[in-house]
C-alpha positions in Angstrom: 0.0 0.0 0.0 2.5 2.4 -1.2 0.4 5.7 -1.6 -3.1 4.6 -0.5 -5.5 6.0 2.5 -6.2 3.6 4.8 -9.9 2.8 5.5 -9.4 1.0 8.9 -10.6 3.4 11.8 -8.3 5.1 14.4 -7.0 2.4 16.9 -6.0 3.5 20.3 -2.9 1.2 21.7 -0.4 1.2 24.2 3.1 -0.5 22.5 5.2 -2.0 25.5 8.2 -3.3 26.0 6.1 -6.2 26.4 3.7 -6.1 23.5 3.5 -5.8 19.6 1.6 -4.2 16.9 1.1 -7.3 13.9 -0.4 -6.2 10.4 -0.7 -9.2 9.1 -3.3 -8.0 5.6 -0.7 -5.1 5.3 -2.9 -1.8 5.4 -2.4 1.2 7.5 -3.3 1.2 10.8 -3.1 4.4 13.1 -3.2 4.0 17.1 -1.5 6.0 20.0 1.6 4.7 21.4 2.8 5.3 25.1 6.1 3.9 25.1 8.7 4.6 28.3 7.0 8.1 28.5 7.0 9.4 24.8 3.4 9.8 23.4 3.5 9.6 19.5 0.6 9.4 17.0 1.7 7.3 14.0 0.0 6.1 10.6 1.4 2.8 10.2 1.3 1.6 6.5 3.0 -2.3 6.8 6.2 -2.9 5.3 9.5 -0.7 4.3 9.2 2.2 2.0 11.3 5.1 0.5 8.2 7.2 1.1 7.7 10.0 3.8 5.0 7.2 5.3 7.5 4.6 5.8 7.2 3.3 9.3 10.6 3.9 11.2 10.8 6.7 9.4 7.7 8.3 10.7 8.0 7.2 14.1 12.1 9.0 14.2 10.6 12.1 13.2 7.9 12.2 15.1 10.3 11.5 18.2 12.9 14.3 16.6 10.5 16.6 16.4 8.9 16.5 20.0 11.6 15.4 22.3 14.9 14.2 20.8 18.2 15.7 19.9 19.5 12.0 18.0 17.5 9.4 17.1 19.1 5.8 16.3 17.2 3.5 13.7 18.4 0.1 14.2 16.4 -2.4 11.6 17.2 -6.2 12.2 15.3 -7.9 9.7 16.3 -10.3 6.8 15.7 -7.4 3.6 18.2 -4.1 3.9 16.0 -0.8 5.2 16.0 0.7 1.7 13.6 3.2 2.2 14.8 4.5 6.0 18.1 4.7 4.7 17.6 7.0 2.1 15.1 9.3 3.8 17.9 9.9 6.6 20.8 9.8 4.2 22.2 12.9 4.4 21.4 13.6 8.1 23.7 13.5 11.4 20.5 13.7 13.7 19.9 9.8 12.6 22.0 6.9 12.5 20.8 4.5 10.1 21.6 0.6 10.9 20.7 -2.1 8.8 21.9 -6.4 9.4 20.3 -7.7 6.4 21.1 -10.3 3.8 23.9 -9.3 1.1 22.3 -7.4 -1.6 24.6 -9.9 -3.9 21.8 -12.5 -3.8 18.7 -10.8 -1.7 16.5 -8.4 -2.3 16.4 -4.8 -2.8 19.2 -6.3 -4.4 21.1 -3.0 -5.6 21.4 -1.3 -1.9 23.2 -2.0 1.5 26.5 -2.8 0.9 29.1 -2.4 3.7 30.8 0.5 1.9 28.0 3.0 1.8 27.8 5.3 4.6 26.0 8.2 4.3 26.8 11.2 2.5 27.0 15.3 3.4 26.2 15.9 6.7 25.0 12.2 7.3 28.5 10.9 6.3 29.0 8.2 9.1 25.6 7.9 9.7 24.7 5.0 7.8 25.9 1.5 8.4 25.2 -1.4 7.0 26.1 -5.2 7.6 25.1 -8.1 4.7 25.2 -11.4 5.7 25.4 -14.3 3.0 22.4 -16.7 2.7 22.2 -19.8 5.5 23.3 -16.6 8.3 23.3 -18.8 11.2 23.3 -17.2 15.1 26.8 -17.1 15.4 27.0 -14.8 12.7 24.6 -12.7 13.1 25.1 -12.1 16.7 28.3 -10.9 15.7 27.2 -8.6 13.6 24.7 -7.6 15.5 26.8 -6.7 18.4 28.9 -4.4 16.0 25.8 -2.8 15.0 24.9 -2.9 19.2 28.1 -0.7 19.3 27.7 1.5 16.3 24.7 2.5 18.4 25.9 2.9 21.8 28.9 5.1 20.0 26.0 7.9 19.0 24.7 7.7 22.8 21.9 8.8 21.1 18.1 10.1 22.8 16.2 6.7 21.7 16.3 4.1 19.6 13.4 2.5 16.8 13.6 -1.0 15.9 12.5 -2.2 12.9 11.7 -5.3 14.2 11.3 -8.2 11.3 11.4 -11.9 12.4 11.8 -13.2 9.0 15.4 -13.9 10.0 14.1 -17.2 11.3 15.3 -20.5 9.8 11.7 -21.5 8.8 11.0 -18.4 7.3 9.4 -19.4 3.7 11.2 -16.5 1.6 13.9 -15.4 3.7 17.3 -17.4 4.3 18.7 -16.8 7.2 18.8 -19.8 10.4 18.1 -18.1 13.9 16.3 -20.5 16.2 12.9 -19.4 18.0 16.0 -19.5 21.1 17.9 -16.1 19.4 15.4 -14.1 19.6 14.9 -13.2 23.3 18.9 -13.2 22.9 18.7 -10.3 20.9 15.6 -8.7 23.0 18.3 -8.8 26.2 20.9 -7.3 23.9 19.0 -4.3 23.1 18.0 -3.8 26.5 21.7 -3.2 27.7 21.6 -0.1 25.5 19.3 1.5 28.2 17.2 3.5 25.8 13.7 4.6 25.4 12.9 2.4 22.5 10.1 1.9 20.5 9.3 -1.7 18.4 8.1 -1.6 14.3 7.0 -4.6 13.5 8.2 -5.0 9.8 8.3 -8.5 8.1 8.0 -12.4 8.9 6.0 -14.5 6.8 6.0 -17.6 9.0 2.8 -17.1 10.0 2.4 -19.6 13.1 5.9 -18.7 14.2 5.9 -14.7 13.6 3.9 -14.4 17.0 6.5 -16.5 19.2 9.2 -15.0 17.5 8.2 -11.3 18.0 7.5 -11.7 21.3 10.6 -13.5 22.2 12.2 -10.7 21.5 10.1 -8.4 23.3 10.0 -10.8 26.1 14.2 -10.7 26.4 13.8 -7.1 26.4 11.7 -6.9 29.4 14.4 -9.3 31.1 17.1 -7.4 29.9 15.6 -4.6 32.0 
């Protein structure tokens, strides 16, 4: 739904540490979020867009333009944040990270390459990590932790997480291999950054496992807390 009105009602929502928003027929669905004490209204088409409507993208400016002086985007799904990257690509008020599979053999294919990082006053801003296909935890969680630190290096005023579980092995048309296990891994990880943080969810297309997977993550966050 690239450039269409949505024609679902307003939803009101809290988004917790400990709870998700899932769009599973991909249409836009507004609701209020209270998360760790910053109120945001958000239009939330489903997916990752180089549109002005593109979720984390939205949800960092809203947040840059009420209460934050740096906003870090950290999006840790299987497909390389496309469109988040080049909204905030010449910027120094966001930091742009992206694990994702190489764009050698994944889709979008022609963007998110190791090498590009920004450009103006965003140089430096922008970093990217591709991962080959079969990406098993070992890997990733090495990545992972450099993007942790890329992060931490900004001490920036909160963090959105694009939050795809389609890195999961049984994923039907993603290729990475984390274990339901990883997840609340990662949750804990990104709770040791000690930031107000705000969850997207963006992609998984295991449908019976997108659920369990999502809110291992969110669950490891609370513990990590």
């Amino acid at each position: 739904m690239r450039d269409g009105q949505s024609h679902h009602p307003e939803v009101a929502m809290k988004v917790t540490p400990s709870s998700v928003l899932v769009d599973e027929q991909a249409k836009a669905l507004a609701f209020h979020a209270d998360v760790l004490g910053f109120v945001m209204k958000l239009d939330l088409p489903a997916g990752e867009y180089p549109a002005e409507h593109a979720t984390p993208s939205l949800t960092t400016r809203r947040w840059r333009r009420s209460t934050c002086a740096s906003v870090a985007v950290l999006d840790v799904d299987h497909h390389h944040g496309n469109g988040t990257q080049d909204i905030f690509w010449e910027r120094a008020d966001v930091l742009v990270v992206s694990l994702h599979g190489t764009p050698e053999t994944e889709y979008p294919y022609l963007l998110g390459y190791a090498d590009e990082r920004g450009a103006g006053a965003g140089e430096g801003f922008t970093h990217d990590f591709p991962l080959p296909r079969g990406t098993t935890w070992a890997q990733y969680s090495a990545a992972f932790d450099s993007a942790l630190d890329a992060v931490a290096r900004i001490v920036p005023d909160a963090l959105v997480v694009s939050l795809g579980v389609d890195t999961y092995v049984g994923d039907p048309i993603s290729a990475f291999a984390l274990e339901r296990e990883h997840f609340p891994l990662m949750g804990r990880s990104l709770a040791q950054l000690r930031l107000p943080t705000v969850f997207v969810l963006e992609g998984g297309y295991a449908v019976e496992d997108l659920g369990p997977n999502a809110s291992g993550v969110l669950g490891g966050f609370d513990a990590g807390h």
